[in-house]
C-alpha positions as CSV (number, residue, x, y, z in Angstrom):
1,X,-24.1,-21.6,39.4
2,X,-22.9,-18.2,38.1
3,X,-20.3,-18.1,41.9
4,X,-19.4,-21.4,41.2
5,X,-18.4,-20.3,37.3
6,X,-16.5,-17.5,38.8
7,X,-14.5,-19.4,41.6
8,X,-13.5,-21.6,38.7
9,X,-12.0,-19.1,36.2
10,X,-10.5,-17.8,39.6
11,X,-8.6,-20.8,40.5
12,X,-7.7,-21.6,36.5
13,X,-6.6,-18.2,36.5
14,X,-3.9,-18.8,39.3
15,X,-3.5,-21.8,38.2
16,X,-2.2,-21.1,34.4
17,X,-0.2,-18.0,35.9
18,X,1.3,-19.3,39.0
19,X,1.9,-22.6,36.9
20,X,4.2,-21.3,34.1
21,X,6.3,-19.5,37.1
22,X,7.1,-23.1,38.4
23,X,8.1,-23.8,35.3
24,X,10.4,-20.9,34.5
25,X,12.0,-21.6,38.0
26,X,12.9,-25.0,37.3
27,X,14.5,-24.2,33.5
28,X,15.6,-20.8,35.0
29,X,17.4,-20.5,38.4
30,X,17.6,-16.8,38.0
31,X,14.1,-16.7,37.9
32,X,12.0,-15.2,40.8
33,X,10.9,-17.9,43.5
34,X,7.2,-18.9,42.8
35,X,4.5,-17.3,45.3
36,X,2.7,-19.2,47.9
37,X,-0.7,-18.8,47.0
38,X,-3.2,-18.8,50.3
39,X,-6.9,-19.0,51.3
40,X,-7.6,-16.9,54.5
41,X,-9.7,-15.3,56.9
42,X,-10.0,-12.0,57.5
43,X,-11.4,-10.4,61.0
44,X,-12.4,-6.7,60.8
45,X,-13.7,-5.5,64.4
46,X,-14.8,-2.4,65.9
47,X,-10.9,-1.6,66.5
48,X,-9.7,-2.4,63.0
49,X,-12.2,-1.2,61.0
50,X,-10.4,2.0,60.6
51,X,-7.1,0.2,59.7
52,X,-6.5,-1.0,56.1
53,X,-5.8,-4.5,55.9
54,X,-3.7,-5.8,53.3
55,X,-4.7,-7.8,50.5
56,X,-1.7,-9.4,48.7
57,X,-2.3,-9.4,44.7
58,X,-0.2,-10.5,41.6
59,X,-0.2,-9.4,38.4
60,X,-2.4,-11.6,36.0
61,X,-4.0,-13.3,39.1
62,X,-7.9,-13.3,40.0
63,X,-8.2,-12.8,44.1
64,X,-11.6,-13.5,45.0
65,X,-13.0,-11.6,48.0
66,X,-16.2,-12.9,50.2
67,X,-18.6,-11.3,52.3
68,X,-21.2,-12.6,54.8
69,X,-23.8,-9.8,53.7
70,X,-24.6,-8.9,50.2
71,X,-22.1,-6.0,48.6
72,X,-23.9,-3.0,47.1
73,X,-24.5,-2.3,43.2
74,X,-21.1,-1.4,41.2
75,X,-19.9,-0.4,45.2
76,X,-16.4,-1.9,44.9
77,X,-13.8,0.6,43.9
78,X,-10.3,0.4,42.9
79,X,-8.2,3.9,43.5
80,X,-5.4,3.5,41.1
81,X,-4.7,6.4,38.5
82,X,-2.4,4.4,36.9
83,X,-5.2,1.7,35.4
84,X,-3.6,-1.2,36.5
85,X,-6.5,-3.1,37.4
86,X,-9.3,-4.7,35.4
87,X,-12.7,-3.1,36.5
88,X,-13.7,-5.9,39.9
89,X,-16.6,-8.1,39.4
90,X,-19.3,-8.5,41.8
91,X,-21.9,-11.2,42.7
92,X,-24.0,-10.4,45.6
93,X,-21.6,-11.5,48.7
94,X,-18.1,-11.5,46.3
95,X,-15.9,-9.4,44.7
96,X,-12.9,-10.2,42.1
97,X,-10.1,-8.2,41.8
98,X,-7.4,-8.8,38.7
99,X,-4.5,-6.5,38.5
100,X,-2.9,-6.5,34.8
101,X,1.0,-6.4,36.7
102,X,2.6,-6.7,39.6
103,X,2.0,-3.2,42.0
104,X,5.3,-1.4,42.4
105,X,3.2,0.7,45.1
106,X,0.4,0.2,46.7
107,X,-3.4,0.8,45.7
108,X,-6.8,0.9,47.7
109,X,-9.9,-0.7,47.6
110,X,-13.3,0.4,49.3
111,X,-16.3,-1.8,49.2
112,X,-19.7,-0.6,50.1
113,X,-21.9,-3.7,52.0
114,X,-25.6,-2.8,51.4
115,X,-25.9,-2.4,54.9
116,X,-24.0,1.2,54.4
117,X,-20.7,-0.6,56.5
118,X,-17.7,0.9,54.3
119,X,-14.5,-1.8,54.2
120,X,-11.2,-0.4,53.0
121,X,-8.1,-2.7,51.8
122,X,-4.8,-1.8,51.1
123,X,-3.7,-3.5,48.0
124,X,0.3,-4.5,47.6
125,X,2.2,-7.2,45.7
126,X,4.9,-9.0,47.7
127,X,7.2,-11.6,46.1
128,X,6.8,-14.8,48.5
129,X,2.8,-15.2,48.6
130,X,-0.9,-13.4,46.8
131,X,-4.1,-14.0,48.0
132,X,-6.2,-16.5,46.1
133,X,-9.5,-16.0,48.3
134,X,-9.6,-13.9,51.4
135,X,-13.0,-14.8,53.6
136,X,-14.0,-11.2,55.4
137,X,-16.0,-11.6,58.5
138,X,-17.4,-8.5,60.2
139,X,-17.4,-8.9,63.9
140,X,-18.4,-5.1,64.2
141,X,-20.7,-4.0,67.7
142,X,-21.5,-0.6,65.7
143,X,-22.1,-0.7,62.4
144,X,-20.1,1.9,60.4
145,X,-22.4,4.4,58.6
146,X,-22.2,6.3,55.8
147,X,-21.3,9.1,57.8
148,X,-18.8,7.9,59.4
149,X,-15.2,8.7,59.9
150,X,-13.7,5.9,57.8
151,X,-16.4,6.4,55.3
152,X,-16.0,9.8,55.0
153,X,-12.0,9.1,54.3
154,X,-13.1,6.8,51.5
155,X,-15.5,8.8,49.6
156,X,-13.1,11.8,49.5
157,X,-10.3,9.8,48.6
158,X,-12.5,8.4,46.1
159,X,-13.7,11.6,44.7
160,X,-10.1,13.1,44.7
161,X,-9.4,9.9,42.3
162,X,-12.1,10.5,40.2
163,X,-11.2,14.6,40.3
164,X,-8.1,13.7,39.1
165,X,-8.9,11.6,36.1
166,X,-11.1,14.8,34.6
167,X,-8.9,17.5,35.8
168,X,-6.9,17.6,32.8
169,X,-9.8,17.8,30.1
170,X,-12.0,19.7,32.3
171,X,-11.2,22.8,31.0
172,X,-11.9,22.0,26.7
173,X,-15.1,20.4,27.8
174,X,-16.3,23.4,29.2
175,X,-15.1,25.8,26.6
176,X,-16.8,23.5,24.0
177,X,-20.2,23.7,25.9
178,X,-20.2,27.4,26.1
179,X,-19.2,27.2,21.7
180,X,-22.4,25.3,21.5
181,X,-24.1,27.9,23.2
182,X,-23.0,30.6,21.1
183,X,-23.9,28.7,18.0
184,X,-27.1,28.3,19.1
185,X,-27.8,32.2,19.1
186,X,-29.2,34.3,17.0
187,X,-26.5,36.7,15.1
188,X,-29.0,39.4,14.5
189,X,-30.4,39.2,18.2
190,X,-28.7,41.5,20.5
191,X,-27.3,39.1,24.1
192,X,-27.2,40.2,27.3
193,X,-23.2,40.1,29.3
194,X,-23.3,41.0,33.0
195,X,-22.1,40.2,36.4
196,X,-24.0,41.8,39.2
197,X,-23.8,41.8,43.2
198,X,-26.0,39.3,44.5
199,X,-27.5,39.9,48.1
200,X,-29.1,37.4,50.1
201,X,-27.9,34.6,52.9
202,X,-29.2,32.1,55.4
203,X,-28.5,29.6,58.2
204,X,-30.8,26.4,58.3
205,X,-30.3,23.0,59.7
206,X,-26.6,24.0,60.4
207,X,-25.9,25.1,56.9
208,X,-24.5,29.0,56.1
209,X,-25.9,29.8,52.2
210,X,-25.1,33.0,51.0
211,X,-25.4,34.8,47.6
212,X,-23.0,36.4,46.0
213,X,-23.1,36.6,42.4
214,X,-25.8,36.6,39.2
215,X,-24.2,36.4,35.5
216,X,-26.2,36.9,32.7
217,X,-25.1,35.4,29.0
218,X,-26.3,34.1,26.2
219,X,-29.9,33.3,27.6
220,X,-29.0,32.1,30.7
221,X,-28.6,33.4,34.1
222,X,-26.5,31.5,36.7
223,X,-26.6,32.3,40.5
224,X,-23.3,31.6,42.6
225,X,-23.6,31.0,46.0
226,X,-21.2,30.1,48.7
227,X,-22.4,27.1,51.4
228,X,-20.9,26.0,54.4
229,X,-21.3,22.6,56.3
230,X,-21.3,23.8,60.2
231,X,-22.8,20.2,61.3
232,X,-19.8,18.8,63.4
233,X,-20.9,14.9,62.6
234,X,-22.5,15.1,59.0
235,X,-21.4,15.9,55.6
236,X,-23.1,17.2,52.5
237,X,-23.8,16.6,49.7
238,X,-26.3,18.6,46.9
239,X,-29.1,16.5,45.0
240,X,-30.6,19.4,43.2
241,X,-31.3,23.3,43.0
242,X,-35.1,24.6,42.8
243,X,-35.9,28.1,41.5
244,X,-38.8,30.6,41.8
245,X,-39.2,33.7,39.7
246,X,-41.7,35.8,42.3
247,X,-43.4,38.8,42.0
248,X,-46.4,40.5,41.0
249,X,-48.5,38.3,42.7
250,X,-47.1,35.0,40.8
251,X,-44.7,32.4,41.6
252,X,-43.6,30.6,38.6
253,X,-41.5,27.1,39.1
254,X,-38.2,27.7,36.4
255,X,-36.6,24.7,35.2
256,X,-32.9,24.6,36.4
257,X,-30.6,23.5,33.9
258,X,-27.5,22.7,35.9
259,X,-26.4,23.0,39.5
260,X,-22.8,22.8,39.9
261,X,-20.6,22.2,43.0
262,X,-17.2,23.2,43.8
263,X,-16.8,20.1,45.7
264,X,-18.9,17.3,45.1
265,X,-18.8,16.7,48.9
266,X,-18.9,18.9,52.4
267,X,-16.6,17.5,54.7
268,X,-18.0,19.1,58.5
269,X,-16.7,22.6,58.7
270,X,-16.0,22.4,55.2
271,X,-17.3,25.6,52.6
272,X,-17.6,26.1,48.7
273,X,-19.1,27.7,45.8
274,X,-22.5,26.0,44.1
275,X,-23.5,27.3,41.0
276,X,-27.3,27.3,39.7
277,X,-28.2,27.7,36.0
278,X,-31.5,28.8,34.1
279,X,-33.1,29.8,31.2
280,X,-33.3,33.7,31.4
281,X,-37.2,34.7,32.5
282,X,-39.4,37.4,31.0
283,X,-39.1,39.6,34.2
284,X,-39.5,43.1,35.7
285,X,-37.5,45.2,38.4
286,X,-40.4,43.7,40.5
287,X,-39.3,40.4,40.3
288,X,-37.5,38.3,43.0
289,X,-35.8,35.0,42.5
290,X,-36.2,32.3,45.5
291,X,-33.8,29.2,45.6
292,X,-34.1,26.0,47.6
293,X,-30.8,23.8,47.8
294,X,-32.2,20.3,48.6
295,X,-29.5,17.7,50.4
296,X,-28.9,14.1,48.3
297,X,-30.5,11.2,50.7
298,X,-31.2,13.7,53.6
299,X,-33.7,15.7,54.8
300,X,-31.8,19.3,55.4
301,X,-33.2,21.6,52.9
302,X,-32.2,25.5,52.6
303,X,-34.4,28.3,51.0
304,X,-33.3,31.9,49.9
305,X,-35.7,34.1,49.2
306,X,-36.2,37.8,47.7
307,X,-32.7,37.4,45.5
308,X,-32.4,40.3,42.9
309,X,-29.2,41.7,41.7
């Protein structure tokens, strides 16, 4: 019932905009020539898959995408900085995309099927026709994983997107975060301010880690390390940081406040920095830090031990 609803406010949608065009043609003959609107088919094979197939959109119009599989949770995404699109709406096996204007250059969509195939679309607006439904059939021999080529294209192109939307009030946010932290403190309590040498690296399951850094302020310590994705076929991506304080025959588990990425996502042969935050421990020249940086839906793990400054 709740497709059926959807198709409708679809087609009334076309309908109502596509409808007053007519009409402003025949009143108007300067007035642009009404679109065809079409209902299609679209292949994607093993040799197409890494194309990007156009979709044809107008501005006011609902185009209404369908999928033989069901599409993954809030997995259709629209790269557009300019916000020309309404958010897309998803069923299980559709998507809706609506487009507030006409595109005066082209925009991209990526769609996630829950089977971890990764479809991109090229999305333009041409004067003569727009897409009312488009039907996508997968005729695919190899499915194409999440770590895939194409797949990998998308996500960074995604990311770089989403980069781009916080780059510009990235830098307040995090000077308001570290005001907080000095309100927090004590005035009469003397703070610790260093930067020391951190030494310390490993290679495991085709990652280089190595230390470099440990800043002290305020109550916190963060560690900075530098990582390095030598797998040829698989990216990388960080799920969480764990932290030891060892030493004097104890190991105590410390609670890690943040763990930060210079990239949120290691492309093969790719490097960056990773930062790992803490509450500053009662410790003595004794102690040893040992960190474990844990992969996000993998099993590659990679553990630094015996870190002091």
């Amino acid at each position: 019932m709740r497709l059926d609803r959807v198709l409708v406010l679809a087609v009334v949608a076309a309908a109502l905009l596509f409808g007053s065009t007519e009409a402003a043609a025949a009143t108007d003959p300067t007035a642009p020539p009404r679109r065809e609107l079409r209902r299609r088919t679209l292949v994607i094979d093993d040799q197409t898959l890494g194309s990007l197939p156009e979709l044809h959109v107008a501005g006011g119009s609902a185009t209404l995408l369908t999928f033989e599989i069901p599409v993954r949770e809030n997995a259709a995404l629209v790269t557009d900085n300019r916000g020309l699109f309404y958010p897309p709406t998803q069923t299980d096996k559709t998507v809706i995309l609506v487009p507030k204007a006409d595109l005066s250059q082209p925009a991209a969509l990526s769609v996630t099927l829950s089977d971890g195939t990764v479809l991109t679309f090229k999305l333009v607006s041409v004067p003569k026709e727009a897409d009312v439904q488009v039907d996508v059939v997968l005729a695919l021999q190899s499915r194409a994983s999440p770590d895939s080529a194409q797949a990998l294209r998308t996500t960074i192109e995604q990311l770089r997107s989403e980069l781009d939307e916080c780059h510009a009030s990235s830098a307040s946010a995090g000077a308001a975060k570290v005001a907080a932290l000095f309100l927090g403190q004590s005035l009469d309590e003397p703070q610790a301010f260093d930067r020391h040498a951190l030494r310390g690296a490993d290679k495991q399951n085709r990652l280089l880690v190595e230390a470099h850094w440990i800043y002290r302020l305020v109550g916190l310590t963060y560690l900075v390390f530098t990582v390095e994705n030598r797998d040829p076929a698989r990216s990388w991506v960080l799920d969480r940081a764990e932290v030891k304080l060892t030493g004097s025959g104890e190991s105590v588990d410390l609670r890690v406040l943040a763990a930060a990425t210079e990239a949120p996502l290691l492309a093969p042969g790719q490097g960056g920095k990773v930062v790992v935050a803490f509450k500053t421990p009662s410790q003595t020249a004794s102690h040893r830090y040992t960190v474990t940086l844990v992969e996000k839906d993998g099993g590659r793990r990679v553990t630094l031990e015996g870190l002091s400054p």
